[in-house]
C-alpha positions as CSV (number, residue, x, y, z in Angstrom):
1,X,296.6,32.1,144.2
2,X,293.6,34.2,146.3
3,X,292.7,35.3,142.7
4,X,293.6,33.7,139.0
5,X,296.9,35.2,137.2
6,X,295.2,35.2,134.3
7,X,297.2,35.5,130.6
8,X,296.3,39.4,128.8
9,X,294.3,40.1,125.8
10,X,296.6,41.2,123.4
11,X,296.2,44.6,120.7
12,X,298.2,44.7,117.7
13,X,296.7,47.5,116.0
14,X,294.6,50.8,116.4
15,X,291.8,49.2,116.0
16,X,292.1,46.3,118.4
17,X,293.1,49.0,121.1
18,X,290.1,51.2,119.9
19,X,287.9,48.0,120.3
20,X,289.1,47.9,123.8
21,X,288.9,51.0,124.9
22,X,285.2,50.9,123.8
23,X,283.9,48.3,125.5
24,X,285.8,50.0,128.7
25,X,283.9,53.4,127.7
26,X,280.6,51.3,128.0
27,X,280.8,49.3,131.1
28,X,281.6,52.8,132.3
29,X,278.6,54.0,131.6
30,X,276.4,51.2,132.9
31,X,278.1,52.0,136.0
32,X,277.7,55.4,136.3
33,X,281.4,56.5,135.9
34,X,282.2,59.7,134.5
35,X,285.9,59.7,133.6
36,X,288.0,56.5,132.4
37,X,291.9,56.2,132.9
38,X,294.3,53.6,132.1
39,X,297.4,52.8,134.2
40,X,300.1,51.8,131.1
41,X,303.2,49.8,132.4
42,X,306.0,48.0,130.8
43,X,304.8,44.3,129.9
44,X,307.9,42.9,131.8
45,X,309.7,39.7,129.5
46,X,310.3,37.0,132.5
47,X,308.8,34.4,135.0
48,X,305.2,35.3,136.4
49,X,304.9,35.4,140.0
50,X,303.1,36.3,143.2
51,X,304.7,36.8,146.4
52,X,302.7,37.4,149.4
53,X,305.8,37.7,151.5
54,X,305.2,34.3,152.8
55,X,304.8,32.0,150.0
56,X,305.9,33.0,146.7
57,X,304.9,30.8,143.7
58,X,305.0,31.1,139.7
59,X,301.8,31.9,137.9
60,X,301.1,28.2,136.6
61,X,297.9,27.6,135.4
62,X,296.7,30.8,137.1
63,X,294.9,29.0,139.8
64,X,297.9,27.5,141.4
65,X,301.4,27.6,140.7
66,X,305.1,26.2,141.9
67,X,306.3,27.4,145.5
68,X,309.4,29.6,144.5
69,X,310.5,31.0,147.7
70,X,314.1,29.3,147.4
71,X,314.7,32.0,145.0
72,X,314.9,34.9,147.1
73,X,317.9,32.3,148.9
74,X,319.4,31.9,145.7
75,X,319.9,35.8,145.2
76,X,316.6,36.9,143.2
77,X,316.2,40.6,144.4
78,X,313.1,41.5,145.5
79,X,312.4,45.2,144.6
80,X,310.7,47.2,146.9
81,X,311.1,44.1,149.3
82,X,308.7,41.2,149.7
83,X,305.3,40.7,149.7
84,X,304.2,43.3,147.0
85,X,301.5,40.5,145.1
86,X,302.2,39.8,141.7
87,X,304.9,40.8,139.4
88,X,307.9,39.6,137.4
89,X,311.3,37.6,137.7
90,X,313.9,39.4,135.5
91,X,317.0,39.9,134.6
92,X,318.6,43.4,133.7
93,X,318.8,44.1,130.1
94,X,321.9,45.6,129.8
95,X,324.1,43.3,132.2
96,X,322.6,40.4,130.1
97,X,323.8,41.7,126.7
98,X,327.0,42.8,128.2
99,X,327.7,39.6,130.3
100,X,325.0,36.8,129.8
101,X,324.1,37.3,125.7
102,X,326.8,34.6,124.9
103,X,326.0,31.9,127.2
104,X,321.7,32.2,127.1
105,X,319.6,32.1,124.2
106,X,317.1,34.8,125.7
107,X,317.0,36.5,129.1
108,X,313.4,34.7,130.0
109,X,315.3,31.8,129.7
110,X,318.0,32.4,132.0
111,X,315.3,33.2,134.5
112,X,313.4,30.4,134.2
113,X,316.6,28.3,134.6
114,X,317.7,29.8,137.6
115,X,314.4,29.1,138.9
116,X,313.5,25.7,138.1
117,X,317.2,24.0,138.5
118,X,318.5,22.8,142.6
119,X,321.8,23.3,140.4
120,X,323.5,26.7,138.8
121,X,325.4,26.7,136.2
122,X,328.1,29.4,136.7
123,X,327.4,31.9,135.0
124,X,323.8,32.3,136.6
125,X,325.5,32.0,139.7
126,X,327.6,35.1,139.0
127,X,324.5,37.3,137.4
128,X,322.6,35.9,141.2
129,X,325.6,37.0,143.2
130,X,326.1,40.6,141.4
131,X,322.1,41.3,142.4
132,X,321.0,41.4,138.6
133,X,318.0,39.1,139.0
134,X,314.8,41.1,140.5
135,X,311.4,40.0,141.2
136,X,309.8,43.6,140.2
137,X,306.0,44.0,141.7
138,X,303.7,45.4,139.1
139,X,302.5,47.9,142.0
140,X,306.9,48.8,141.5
141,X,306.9,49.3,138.0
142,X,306.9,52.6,136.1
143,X,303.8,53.8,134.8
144,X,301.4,56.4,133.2
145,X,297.9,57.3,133.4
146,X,296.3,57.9,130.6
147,X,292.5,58.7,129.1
148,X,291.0,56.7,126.5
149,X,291.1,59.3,123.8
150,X,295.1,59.5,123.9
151,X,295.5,55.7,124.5
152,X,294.3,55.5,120.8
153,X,295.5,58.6,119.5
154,X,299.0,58.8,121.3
155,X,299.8,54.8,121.9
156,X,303.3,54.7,120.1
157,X,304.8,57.6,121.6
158,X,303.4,56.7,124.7
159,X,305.0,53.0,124.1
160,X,308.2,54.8,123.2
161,X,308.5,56.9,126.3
162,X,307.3,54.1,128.7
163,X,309.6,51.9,127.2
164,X,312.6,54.5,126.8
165,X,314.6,54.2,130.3
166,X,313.3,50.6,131.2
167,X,316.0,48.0,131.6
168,X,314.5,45.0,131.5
169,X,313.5,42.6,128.7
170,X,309.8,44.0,127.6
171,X,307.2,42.8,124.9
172,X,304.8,45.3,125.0
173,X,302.8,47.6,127.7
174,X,299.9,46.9,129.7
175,X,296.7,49.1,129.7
176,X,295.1,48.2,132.8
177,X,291.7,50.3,134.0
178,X,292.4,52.4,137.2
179,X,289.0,52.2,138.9
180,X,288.4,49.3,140.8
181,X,284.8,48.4,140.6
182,X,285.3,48.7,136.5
183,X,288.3,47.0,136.6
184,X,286.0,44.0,138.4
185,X,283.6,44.5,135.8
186,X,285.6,44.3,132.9
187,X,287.3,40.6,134.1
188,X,291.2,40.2,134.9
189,X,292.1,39.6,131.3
């Protein structure tokens, strides 16, 4: 990878997230910027990858990961086309409960099946060839910006309304910094 896929620090409660936002409040002022935002996305349940439009390849270790590009020839739908960086394998929610619930144990692992097997069992094959497996780009995925202040004070109804029309397996939302130089600060995690 041209830069690590690193895992995410994780906030489970007010004050983790108040923690967070912080130490984001302070780098901000060391560097002289006036006005924070965060972008919030849907933390997306699937594989990790990055596709560059050449190569794409899971997140492995974060440094260096498997070459994947045989699943675009499988049937894996790139959204928004190729070459968007980094994002997720997954597979739509609701054609999973209605048509995949019985056979997988969990959507991620249906993914990571189709993904890691030269073989397909059938029904991943049919879930491949109706174009219900995407690769969605984070840069694709629908988001909010936000301030610190209603990060904090707003964080489950802005969870709920993120989270409210998105159908794909999620386990959370992302807070990511929108300003470049303190997002290079703050680290990738």
């Amino acid at each position: 990878h041209p830069a690590p896929m690193l895992s995410i620090e994780k906030a489970y409660s007010r004050e983790q997230l108040e923690r967070f936002v912080a130490r984001v409040q302070k780098e901000a002022q060391s560097l002289e910027i006036d006005s924070v935002t965060f972008r919030l996305t849907p933390k997306l349940d699937g594989l990790a990858g990055r596709d560059d439009g050449r190569i794409f390849a899971t997140r492995g270790d974060g440094e260096v990961g498997y070459e994947i590009s045989s699943a675009f020839a499988k049937g894996v739908v790139p959204i928004g086309g190729r070459g968007q960086g980094m994002g997720e394998i997954v597979v739509v929610k609701s054609y999973f409960d209605q048509h995949m619930a019985d056979f997988f144990e969990h959507p991620r692992n249906m993914v990571v099946g189709i993904i890691s097997s030269d073989t397909l069992n059938e029904n991943a094959a049919t879930a491949l060839n109706d174009g219900m497996v995407h690769f969605i780009p984070y840069s694709q995925a629908t988001s909010t910006i936000v301030d610190g202040r209603r990060l904090v004070e707003g964080s489950r109804q802005l969870v709920q309304n993120l989270l409210r029309n998105v159908d794909y397996p999620t386990d959370g939302v992302v807070a990511e910094v929108t300003d470049d130089r303190l997002k290079d600060r703050m680290g990738a995690t």
